[in-house]
C-alpha positions as CSV (number, residue, x, y, z in Angstrom):
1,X,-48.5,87.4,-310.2
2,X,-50.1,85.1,-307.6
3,X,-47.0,84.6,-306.0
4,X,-46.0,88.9,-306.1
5,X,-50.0,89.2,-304.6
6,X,-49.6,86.6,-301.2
7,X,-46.4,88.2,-300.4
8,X,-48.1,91.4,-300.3
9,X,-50.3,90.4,-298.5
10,X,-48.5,89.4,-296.0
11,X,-46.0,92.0,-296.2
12,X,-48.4,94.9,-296.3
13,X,-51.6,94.0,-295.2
14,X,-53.0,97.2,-295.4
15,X,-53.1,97.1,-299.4
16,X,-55.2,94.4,-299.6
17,X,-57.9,96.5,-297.5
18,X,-58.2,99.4,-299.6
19,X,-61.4,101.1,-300.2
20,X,-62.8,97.3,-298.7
21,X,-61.4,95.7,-301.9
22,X,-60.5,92.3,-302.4
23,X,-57.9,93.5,-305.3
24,X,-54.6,91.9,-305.9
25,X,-51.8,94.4,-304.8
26,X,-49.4,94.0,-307.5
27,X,-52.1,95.8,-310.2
28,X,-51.6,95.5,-314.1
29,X,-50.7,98.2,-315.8
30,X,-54.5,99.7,-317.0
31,X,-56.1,99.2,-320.6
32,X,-55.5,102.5,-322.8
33,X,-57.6,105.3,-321.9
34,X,-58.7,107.7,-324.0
35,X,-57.3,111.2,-323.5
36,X,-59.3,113.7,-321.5
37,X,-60.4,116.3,-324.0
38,X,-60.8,119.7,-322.6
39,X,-62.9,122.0,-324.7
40,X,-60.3,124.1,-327.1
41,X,-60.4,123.0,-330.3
42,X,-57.4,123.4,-332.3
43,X,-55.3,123.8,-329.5
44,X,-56.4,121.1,-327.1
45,X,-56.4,118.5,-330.1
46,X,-52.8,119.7,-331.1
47,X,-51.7,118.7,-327.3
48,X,-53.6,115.7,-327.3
49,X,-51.3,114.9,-330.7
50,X,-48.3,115.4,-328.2
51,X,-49.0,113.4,-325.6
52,X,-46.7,110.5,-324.5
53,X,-48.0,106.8,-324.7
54,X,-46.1,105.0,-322.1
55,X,-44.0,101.8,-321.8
56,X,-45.9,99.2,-321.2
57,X,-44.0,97.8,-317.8
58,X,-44.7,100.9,-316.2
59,X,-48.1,102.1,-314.7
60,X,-50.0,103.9,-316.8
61,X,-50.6,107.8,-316.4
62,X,-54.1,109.3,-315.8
63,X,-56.1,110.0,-318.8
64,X,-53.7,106.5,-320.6
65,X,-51.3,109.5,-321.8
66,X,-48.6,111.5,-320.8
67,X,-49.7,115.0,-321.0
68,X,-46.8,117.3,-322.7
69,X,-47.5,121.1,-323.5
70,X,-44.3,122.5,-324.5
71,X,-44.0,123.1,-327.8
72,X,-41.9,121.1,-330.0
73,X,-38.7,123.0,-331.7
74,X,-38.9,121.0,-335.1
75,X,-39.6,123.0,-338.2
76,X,-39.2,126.5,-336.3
77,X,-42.7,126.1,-334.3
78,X,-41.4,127.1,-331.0
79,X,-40.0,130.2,-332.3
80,X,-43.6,130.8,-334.3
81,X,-45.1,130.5,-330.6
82,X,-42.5,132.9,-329.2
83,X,-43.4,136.1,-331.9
84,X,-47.4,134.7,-331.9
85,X,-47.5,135.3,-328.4
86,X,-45.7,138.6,-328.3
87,X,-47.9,140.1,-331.0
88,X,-51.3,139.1,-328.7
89,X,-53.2,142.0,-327.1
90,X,-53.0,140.7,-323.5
91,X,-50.4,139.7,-321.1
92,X,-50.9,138.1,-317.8
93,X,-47.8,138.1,-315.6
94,X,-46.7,135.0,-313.7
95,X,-44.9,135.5,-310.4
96,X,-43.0,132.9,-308.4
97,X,-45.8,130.0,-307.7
98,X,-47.8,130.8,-310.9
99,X,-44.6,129.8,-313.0
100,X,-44.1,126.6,-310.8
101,X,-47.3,125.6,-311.7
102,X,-46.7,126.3,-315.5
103,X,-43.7,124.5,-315.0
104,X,-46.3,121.5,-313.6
105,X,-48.8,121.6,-315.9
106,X,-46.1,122.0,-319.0
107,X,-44.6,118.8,-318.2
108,X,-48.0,116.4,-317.2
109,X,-47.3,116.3,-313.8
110,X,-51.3,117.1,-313.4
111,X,-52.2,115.1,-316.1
112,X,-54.5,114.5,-318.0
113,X,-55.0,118.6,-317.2
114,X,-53.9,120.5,-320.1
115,X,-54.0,124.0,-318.5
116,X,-55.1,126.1,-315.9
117,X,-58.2,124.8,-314.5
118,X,-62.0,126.3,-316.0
119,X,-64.3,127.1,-313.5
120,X,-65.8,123.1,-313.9
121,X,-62.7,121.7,-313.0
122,X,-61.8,124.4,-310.4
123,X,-65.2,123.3,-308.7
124,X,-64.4,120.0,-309.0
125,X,-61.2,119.5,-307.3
126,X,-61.9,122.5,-304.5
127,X,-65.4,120.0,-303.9
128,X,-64.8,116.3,-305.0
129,X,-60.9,116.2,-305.0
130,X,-60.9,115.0,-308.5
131,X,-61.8,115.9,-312.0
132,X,-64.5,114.0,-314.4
133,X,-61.5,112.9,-317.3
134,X,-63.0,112.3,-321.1
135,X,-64.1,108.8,-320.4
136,X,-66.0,109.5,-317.8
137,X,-64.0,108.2,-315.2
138,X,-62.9,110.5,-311.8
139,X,-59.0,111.2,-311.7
140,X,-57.8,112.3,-308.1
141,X,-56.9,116.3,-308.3
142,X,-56.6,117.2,-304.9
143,X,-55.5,120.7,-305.2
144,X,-57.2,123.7,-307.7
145,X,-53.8,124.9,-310.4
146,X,-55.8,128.1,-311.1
147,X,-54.4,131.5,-312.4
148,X,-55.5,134.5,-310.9
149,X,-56.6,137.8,-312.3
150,X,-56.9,141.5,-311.6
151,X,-60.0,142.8,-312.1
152,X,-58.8,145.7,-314.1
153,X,-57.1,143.2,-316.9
154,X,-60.2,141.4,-316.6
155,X,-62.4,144.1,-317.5
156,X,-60.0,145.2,-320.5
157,X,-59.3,140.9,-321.8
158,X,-63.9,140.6,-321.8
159,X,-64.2,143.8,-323.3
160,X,-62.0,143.0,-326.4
161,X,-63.4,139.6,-326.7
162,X,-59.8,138.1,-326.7
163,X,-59.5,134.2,-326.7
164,X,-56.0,133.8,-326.5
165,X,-54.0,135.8,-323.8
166,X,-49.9,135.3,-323.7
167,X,-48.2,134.3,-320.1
168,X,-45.3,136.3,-319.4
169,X,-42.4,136.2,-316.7
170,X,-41.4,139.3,-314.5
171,X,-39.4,140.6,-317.4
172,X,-42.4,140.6,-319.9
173,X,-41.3,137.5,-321.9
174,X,-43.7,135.5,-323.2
175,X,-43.9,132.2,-321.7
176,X,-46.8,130.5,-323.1
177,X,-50.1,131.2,-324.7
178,X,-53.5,130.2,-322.8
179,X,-56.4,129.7,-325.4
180,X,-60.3,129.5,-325.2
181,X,-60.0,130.9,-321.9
182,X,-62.8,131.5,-319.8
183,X,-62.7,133.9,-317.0
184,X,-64.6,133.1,-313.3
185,X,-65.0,134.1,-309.9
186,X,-62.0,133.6,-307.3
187,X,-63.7,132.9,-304.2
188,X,-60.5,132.8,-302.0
189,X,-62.6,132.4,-298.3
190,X,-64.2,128.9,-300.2
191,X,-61.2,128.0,-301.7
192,X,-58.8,128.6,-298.4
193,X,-61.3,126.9,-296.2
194,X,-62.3,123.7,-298.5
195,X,-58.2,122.9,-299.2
196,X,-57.0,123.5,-295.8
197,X,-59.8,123.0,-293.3
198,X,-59.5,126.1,-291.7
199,X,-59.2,130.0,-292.6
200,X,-56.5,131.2,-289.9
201,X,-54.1,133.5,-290.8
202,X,-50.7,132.7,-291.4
203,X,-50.8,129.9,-294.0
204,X,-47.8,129.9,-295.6
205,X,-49.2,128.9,-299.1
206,X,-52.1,131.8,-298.8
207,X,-49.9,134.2,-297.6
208,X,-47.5,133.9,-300.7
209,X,-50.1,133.2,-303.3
210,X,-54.0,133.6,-302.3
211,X,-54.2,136.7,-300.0
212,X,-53.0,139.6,-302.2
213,X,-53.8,137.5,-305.5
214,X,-56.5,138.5,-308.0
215,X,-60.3,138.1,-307.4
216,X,-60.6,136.6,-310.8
217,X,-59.6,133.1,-312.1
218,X,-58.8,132.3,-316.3
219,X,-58.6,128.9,-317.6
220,X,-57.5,127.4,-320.6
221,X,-55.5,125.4,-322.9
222,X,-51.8,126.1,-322.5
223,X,-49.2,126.2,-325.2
224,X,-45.5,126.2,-323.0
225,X,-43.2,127.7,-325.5
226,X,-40.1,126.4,-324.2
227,X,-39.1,124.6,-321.3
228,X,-39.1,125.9,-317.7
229,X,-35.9,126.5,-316.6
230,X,-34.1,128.0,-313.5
231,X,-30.8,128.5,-313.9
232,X,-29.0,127.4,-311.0
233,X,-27.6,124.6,-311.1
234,X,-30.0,122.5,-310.5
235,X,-31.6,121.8,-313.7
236,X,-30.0,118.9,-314.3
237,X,-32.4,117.3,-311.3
238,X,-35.5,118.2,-312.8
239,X,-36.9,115.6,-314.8
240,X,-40.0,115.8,-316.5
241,X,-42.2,112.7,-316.3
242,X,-41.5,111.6,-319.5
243,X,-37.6,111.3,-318.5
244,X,-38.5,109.5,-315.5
245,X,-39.9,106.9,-317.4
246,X,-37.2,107.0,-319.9
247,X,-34.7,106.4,-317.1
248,X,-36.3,103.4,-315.3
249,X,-37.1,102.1,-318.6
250,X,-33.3,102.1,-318.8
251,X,-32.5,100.7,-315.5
252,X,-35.2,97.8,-316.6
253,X,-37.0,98.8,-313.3
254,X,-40.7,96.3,-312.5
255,X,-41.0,98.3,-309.7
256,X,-41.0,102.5,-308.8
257,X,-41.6,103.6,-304.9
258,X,-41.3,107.0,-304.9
259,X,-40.8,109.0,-301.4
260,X,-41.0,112.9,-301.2
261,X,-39.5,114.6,-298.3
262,X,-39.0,118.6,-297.8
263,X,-36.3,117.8,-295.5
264,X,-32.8,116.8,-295.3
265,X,-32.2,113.1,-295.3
266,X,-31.4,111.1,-292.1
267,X,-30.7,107.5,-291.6
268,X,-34.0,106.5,-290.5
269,X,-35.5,107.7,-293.5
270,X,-33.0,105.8,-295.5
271,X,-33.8,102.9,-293.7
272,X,-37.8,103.3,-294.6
273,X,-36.3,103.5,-298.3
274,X,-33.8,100.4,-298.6
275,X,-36.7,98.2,-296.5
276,X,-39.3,98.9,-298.8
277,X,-37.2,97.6,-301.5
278,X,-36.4,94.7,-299.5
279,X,-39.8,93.7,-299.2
280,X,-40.4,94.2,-302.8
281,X,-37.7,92.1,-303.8
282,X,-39.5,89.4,-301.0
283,X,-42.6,90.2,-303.4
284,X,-41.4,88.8,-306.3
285,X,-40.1,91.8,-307.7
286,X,-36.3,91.8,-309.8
287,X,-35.2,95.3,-310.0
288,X,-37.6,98.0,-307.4
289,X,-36.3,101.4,-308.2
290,X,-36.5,104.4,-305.9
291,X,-37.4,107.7,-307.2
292,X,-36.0,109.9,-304.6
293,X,-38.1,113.2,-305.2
294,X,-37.7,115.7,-302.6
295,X,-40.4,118.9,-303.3
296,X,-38.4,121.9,-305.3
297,X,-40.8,124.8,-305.4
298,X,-42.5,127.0,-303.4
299,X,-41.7,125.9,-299.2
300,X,-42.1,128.4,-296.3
301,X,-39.4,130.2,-294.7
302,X,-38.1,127.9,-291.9
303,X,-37.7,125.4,-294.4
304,X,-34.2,124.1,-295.9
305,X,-33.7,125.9,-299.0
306,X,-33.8,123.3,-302.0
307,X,-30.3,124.4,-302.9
308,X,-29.1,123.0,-299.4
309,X,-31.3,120.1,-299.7
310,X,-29.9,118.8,-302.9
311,X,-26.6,119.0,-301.8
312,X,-27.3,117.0,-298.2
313,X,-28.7,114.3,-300.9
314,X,-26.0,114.3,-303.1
315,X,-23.8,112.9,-300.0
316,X,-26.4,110.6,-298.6
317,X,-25.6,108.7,-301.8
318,X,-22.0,109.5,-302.0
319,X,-21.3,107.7,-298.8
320,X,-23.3,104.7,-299.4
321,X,-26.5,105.2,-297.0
322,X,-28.9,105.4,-300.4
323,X,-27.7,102.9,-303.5
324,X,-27.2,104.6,-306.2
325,X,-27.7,102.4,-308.6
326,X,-31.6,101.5,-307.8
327,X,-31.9,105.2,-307.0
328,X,-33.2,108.1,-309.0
329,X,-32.8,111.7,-307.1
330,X,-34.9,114.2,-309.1
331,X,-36.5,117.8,-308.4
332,X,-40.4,117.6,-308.1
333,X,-41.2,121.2,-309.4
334,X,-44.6,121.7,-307.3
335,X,-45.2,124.4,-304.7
336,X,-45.8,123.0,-301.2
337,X,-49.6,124.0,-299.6
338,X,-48.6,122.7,-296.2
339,X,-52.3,121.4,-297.0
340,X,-52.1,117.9,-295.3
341,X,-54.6,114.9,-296.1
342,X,-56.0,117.2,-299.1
343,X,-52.8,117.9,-300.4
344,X,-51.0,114.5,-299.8
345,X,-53.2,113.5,-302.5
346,X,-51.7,115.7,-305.1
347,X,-48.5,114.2,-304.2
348,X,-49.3,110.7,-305.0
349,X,-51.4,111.5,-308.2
350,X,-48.2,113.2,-309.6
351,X,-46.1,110.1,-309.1
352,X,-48.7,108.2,-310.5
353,X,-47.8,110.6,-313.8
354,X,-44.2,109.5,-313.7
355,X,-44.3,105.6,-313.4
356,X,-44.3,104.9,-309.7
357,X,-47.0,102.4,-308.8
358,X,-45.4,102.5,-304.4
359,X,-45.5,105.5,-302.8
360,X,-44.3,106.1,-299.2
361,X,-46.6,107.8,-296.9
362,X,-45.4,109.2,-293.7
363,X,-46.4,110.8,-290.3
364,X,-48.9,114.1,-290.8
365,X,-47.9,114.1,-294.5
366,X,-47.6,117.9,-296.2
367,X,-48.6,118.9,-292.7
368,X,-47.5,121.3,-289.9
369,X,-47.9,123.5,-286.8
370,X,-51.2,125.7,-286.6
371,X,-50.3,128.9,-287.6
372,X,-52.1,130.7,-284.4
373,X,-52.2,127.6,-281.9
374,X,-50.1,125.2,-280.0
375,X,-51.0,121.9,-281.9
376,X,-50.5,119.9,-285.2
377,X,-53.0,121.2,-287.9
378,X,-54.0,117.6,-289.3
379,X,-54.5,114.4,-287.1
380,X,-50.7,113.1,-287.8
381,X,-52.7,109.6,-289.4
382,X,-55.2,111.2,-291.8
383,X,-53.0,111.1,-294.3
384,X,-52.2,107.2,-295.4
385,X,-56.0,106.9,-294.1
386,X,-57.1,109.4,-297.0
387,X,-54.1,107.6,-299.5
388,X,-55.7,104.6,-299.1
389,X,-59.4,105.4,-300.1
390,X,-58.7,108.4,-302.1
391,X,-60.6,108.1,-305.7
392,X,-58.6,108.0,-308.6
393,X,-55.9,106.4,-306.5
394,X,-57.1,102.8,-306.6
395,X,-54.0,101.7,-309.2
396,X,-51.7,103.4,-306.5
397,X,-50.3,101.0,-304.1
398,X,-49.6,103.1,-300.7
399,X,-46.5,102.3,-298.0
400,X,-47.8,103.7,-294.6
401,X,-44.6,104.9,-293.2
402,X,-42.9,102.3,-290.0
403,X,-42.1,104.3,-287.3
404,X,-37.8,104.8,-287.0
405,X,-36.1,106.1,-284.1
406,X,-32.7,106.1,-282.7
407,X,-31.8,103.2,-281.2
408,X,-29.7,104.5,-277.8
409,X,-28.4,100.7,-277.7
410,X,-27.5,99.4,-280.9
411,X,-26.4,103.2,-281.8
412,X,-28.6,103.9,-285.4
413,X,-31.7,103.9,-286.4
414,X,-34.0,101.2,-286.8
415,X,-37.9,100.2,-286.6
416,X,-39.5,101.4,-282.9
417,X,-39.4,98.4,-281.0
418,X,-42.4,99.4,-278.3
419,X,-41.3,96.1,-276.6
420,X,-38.1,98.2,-275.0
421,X,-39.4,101.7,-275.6
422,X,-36.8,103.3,-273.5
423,X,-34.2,102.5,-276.1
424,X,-35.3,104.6,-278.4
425,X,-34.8,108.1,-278.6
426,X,-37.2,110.3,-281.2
427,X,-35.1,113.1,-282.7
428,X,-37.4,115.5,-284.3
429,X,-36.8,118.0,-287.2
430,X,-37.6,120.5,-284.4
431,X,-34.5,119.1,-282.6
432,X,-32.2,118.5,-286.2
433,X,-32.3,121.8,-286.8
434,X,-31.3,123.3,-283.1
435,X,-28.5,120.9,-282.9
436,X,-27.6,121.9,-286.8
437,X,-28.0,125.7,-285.7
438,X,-25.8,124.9,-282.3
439,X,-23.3,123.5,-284.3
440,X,-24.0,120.3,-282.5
441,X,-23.3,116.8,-283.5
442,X,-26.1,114.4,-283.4
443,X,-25.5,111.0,-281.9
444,X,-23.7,109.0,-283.9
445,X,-25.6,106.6,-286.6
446,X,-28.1,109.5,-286.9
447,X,-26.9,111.3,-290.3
448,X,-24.1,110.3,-292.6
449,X,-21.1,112.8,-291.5
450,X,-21.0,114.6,-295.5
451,X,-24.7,115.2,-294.7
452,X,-24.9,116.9,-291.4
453,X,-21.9,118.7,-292.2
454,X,-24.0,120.2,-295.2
455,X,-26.6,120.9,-292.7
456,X,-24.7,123.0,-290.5
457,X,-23.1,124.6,-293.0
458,X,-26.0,125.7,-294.1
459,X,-27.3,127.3,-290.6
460,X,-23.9,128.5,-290.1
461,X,-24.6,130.7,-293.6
462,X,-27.5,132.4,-292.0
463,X,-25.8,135.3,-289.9
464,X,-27.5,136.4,-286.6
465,X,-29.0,139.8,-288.8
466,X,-29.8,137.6,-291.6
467,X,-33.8,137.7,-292.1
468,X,-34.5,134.4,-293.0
469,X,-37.8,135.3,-294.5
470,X,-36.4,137.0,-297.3
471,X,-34.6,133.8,-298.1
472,X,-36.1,132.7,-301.6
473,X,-35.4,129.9,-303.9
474,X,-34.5,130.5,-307.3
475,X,-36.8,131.7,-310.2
476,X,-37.4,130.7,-313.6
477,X,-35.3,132.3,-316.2
């Protein structure tokens, strides 16, 4: 462990400086924690009952247990869920983003959360950027996973005194049961302004899920009655936490570095990828695995669809660029805020959940354009500067991102050498996606050849009268 600590050290000096620590780097896996008890009673005790203690050689997830809320199919109990839910009073109806985040919470991506946040908790993250867990202690939650409400269905779920309200899908089937709810104030000019730092119109996330949403809030304990799933193909890719685990338990991994990208995969982020593991291996480390874990739910329009995405990552490791074999490529099922510093948070907590102790933090993480002026929305390195003093993120060892860029001499990509600057030449994702669109080949070294040729496919599918902001992913089914 001494040994794994000077090598850090040396190899990433900024760990050693977080939050002015003297820590070690390499951090032991934390004593047992109790579970975070959310008021709820029966219900809350029954999910604490499910929850998933963890392999020892893998870093512990908040709250010391793996938060699971579907409902187990032994002795006919998912199927009692399914008719208990259809026989209650009130249905709420999840669209699009509100069944991502089921999916989410469902699987303890958020936890120790065990359902749609309470007012408390809804205060907490929108203020502190974390929630107070059952032993006191403050886990990072970054971003508020709330459930809006009408104010009609509000009036009609207080007026009966109902506890228990059944979650439904687009076609009116139940889809879980939210208990020992309590109903609050959605104060969407507080809540926009605290998460993004700024109320202009045109944020993707609001637009899609805040503006036209209810003025109401409900919280409570969830009961998932069956797995989310989507149907299109792509299942397969989304593993829960608990799988995760299962699979670098399986691979005998010491190490997880996860790295979450929105965007197809070029060379320069798979050099980022196999250096980190170099250097872990140069820590000490035997087997570092890579949890490849591009973003899979809600993105704006301009985006890549995650369809198109998957398949551009399916070559990259085809054709040798990523190893497979210390690589993991799975579906993270959260929305994207396009929230930056705030929300880059959320994406390293979640990690946290399913075993990686590295994370990867790049340029103006979850960031992008201002929606009404010409400039980047977040300061490009407020987001590995929040990473590294975020609370509830101390355990978290964070990889600031090294800065790649084609190298016009050597022909690839490689680490910016600013020694001979006018080597390099900086390809942006502005300029992928015009050369994609143009049918263009970048310069050789850039992409592997099965994945650009996946990109341009994919631009070449959009005809000229094609409205690109009717593209949408798929749903759950």
């Amino acid at each position: 462990m001494a040994m794994q600590a000077a090598f850090a050290a040396s190899m990433f000096p900024q760990l050693a400086q977080r939050r002015g620590s003297d820590r070690a780097v390499v951090v032991a896996p934390p004593a047992p924690v109790r579970v975070a008890m959310r008021s709820g009673g029966a219900a809350a005790a029954a999910a604490a009952a499910r929850g998933v203690r963890c392999r020892a050689s893998l870093i512990e997830p908040d709250g010391g247990r793996l938060v699971e809320l579907v409902v187990p199919e032994e002795g006919g109990r998912r199927e009692a869920a399914r008719r208990e839910a259809a026989a209650l009073a009130h249905r709420v109806r999840l669209g699009r983003v509100e069944t991502e985040w089921l999916h989410v919470l469902s699987e303890g991506w958020a936890s120790p959360l065990r359902g749609f946040m309470r007012e408390a908790e809804f205060l907490q993250a929108l203020h502190f950027n974390a929630i107070r867990g059952g032993d006191g202690a403050m886990v990072n939650m970054s971003v508020p996973i709330v459930l809006p409400l009408g104010d009609a269905q509000r009036r009609a779920i207080e007026a009966s005194g109902a506890r228990r309200v059944a979650l439904v899908d687009a076609a009116d089937r139940p889809l879980a049961v939210l208990s020992d709810i309590e109903i609050y104030k959605h104060n969407k000019e507080e809540r926009i302004a605290r998460t993004w730092g700024t109320t202009a119109p045109g944020l993707p996330y609001v637009d899609e899920a805040i503006t036209n949403a209810g003025d109401w809030l409900i919280g409570g304990d969830l009961e998932v009655i069956e797995p989310i799933k989507y149907n299109d193909g792509l299942d397969q890719y989304r593993l829960s936490p608990a799988q995760l685990r299962e699979e670098f338990a399986r691979r005998n991994a010491d190490a997880v570095f996860a790295f979450q990208l929105r965007n197809p995969v070029h060379n320069g982020h798979a050099l980022l990828m196999t250096d980190t593991r170099k250097r872990l291996l140069e820590m000490g480390y035997k087997n570092p695995v890579l949890l490849l874990h591009p973003l899979g739910g809600f993105t704006k329009a301009d985006d890549v669809p995650l369809s198109w995405r998957m398949k551009q990552h399916e070559k990259v490791l085809e054709e040798g660029v990523l190893n497979p074999e210390s690589t993991v490529v799975a579906i993270f099922p959260s929305p994207m805020h396009y929230a930056g510093p705030t929300e880059v948070q959320w994406h390293a907590k979640a990690r946290i959940n399913a075993g990686a102790n590295f994370y990867i933090v790049g340029r103006d993480p979850a960031g992008m354009g201002h929606p009404t002026e010409k400039r980047d929305l977040y300061d490009a390195d407020h987001g590995k500067k929040v990473l590294s003093m975020a609370p509830g993120l101390e355990k978290l060892n964070i990889l600031p991102f090294k800065v790649a860029a084609y190298d016009t001499k050597q022909k690839k990509m490689d680490f910016f050498d600013p020694s001979r600057k006018d080597d390099f030449l900086f390809i942006s994702g502005t300029k992928m996606r015009t050369l994609a669109k143009n049918c263009q080949s970048p310069p050789d070294g850039f992409m592997c050849p099965g994945g650009w040729k996946v990109l341009v496919e994919y631009y070449d599918s959009l005809t000229p009268s094609a409205d690109s902001s009717k593209l949408r992913e798929a749903v759950a089914a």
